[in-house]
N, C-alpha and C positions, 0 to 999 in steps of 0.2 A: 155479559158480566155476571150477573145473577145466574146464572147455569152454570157458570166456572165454578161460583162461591158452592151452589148447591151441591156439583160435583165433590168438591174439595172436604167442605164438612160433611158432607155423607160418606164420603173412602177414608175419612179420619179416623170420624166414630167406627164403622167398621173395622177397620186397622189397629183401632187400641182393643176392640176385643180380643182379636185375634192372636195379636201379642202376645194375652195373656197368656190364652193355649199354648204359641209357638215357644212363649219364654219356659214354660212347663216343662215344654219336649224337650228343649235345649240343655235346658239345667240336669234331667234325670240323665239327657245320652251323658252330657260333659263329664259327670262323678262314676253313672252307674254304667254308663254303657253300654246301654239299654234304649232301641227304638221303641218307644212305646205305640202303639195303634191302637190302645184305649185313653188317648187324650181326647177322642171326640167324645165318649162317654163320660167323663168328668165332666165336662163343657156343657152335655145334656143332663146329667146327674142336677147340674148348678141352676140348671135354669127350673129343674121340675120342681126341685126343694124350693125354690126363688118363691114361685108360685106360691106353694103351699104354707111358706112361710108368711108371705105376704097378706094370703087370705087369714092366714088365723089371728095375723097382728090388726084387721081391719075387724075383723070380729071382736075382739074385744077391745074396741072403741078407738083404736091410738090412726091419729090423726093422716091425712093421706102423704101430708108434707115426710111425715120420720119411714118411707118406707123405702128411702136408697140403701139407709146405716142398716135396714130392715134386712137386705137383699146382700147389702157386705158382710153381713157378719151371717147368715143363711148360708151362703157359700162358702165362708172359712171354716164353718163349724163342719157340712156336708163332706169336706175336705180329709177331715179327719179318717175317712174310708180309706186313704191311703193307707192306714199302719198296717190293717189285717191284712192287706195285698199284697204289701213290702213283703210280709213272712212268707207269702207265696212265691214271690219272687227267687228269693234268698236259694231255693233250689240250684236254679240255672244259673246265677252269676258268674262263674268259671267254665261254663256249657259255652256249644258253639252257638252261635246265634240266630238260628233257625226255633231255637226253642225258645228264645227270647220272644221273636216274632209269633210265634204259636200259643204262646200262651196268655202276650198280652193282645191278640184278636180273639183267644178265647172267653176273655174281659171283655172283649167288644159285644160277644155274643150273650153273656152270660147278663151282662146291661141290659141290652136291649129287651130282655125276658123279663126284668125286673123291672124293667120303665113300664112294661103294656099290664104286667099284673097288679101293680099298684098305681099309674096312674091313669090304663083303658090306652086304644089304641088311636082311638078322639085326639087330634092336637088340640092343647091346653094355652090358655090365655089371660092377660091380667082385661081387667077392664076399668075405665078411667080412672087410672094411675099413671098413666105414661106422660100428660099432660099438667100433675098436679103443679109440677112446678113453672107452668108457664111457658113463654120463650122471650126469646131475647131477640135483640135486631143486629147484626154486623151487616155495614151498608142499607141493600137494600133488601135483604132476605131474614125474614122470620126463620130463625131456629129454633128447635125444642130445648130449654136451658138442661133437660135431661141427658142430653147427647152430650155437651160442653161437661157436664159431670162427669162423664163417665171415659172422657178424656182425661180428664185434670186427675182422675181416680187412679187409669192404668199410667200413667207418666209419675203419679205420685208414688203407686207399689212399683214399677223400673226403677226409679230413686231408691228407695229403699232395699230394693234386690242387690242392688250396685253396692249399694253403702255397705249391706251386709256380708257380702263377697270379699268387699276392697276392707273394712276399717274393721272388724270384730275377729274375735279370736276364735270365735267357731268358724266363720267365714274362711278365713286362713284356711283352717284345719280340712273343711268340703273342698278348698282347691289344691291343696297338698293333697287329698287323697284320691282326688281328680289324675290329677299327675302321674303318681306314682303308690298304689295302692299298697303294697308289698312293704314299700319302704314307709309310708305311714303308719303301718304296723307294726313293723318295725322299730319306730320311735314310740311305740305306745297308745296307739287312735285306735279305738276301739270304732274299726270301720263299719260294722254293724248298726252299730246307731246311728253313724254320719247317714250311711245307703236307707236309713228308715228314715231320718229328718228329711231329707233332700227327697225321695219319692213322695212325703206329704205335701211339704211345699211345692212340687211341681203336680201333685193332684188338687191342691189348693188353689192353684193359680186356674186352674183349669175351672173348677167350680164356681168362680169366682167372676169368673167369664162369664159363665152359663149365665148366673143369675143377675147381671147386667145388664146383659143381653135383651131377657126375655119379656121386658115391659115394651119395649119396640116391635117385637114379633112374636112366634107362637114357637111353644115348648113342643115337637115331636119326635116321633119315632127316627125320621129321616134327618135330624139336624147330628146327630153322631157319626154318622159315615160322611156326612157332606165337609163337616169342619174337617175330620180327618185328613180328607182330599187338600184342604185349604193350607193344613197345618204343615202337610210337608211341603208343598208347591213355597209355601216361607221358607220353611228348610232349605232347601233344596236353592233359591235362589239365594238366601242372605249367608248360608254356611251352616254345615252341622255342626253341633258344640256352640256357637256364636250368641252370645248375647246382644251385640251389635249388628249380628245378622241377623236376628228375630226381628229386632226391631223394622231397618232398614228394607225386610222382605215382606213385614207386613203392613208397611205405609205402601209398598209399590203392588202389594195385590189387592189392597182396599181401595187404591186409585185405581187401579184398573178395570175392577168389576163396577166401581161408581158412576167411572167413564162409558166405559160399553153399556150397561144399563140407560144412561141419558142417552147416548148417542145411537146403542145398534143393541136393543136387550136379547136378540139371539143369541150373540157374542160375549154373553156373560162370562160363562165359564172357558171359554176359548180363549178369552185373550187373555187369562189367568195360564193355560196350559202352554201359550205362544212364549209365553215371559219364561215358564219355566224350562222348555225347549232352548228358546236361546241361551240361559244363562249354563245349560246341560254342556252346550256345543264350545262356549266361547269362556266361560268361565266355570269347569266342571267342580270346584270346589266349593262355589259360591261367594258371595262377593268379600266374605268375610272367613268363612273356610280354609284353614291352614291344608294345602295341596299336601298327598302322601306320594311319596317314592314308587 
């Protein structure tokens, strides 16, 4: 029973980082229509800045407890790299989408240059911070109350993501021009700015990750390409465009790499790519993926 519990909150925690990434993807394909393949780079961007923001708030005295809001608002602010890329962007939006693809792996590489010159090729790591706040007991298993954080954190921005989609009149506006881009301009949306909010937000969401993340593990060169792999294997099995698929794809690939880890840790990454195999074959849309003609 303690192995189940262990399994469960460990593919949790994993599961709500990864969401963030996935909800990132989702949101930029849904409006902009745009695969992005620099959401692993945001997600590492999040955790390097985590770092560095962390260490400078410890340096000038502030206490170990204030260093989650430390790490949320590091990631929102890092986030803001979205805007000058959006103009980059803005190029190919009516292009065919090979150039999509090309340009935001050129973002992948163009990161990766800038993570090793500014912060060495050494993976980076917090040091006793990841414990400051203790743990907690469900049954019979010590938790890290860190983890339960940062659960209650990505389920609290899903809420808010939701909220902001469904009830706000900007939210309106990013799904109306989701839809039907031409005809929102048409009425007046200056689709420009929508295509710049919505690319931060879903580079925000991504950083935001990152620097959640990286009190549990270590900031490198190789955590950009790997989430990448993760972020669409979510895609891919919950639906593209889906924000109900992001979710539901990354609670089923955080249980699974949590499982094969306890039970078979070869099988890591395998029974992540078996899931997404079968969901290819027997549900090629995804589980939430509106099928095209």
């Amino acid at each position: 029973m303690t192995e189940l519990v262990d399994v469960v909150l460990g593919g949790t925690f994993h599961a709500a980082v990864l969401f963030l990434v996935a909800a990132g993807l989702q949101l930029v394909f849904g409006v902009q229509k745009i695969v992005n393949l620099a959401c692993g780079s945001f997600y590492a961007l999040g955790a390097y800045f985590g770092i560095t923001a962390v260490g400078a708030a410890l340096k000038l005295g502030m206490p170990p407890l204030l260093f989650f809001p430390v790490l949320i608002i590091a990631g929102l602010t890092i986030g803001l790299v979205g805007l000058p890329l959006e103009r980059v962007l803005r190029t190919i939006y009516r292009r065919d989408e090979s150039y999509q693809l090309l340009i935001t792996f050129g973002f992948l590489l163009m990161f990766q240059d800038v993570f090793r010159f500014l912060w060495g090729a050494t993976p980076r790591s917090m040091d006793n911070v990841y414990m400051a706040y203790g743990t907690a007991r469900i049954g019979s298993v010590q938790v890290p109350t860190y983890n339960l954080l940062v659960i209650a954190a990505s389920l609290g921005i899903a809420a808010a993501l939701g909220l902001f989609l469904e009830r706000t009149n900007t939210g309106r506006i990013v799904r109306a021009t989701a839809e039907n881009r031409d005809m929102a301009e048409g009425l007046g949306v200056n689709a420009s700015k929508i295509f710049a909010l919505v690319f931060t937000v879903g580079c925000m969401l991504g950083t935001v990750g990152g620097a959640l993340v990286v009190p549990s593990s270590a900031a490198s060169l190789d955590m950009a390409v790997e989430l990448v792999v993760e972020a669409f294997a979510v895609v891919v099995i919950g639906g593209l465009g889906s924000m109900r698929g992001a979710l539901a794809g990354a609670l089923i690939v955080g249980l699974m790499r949590a499982a094969a880890i306890s039970l078979m840790p070869e099988m890591e990454m395998l029974s992540v790519y078996l899931v997404v195999v079968a969901a290819l074959i027997f549900k090629p849309a995804g589980l939430f993926g509106k099928a095209t003609a």
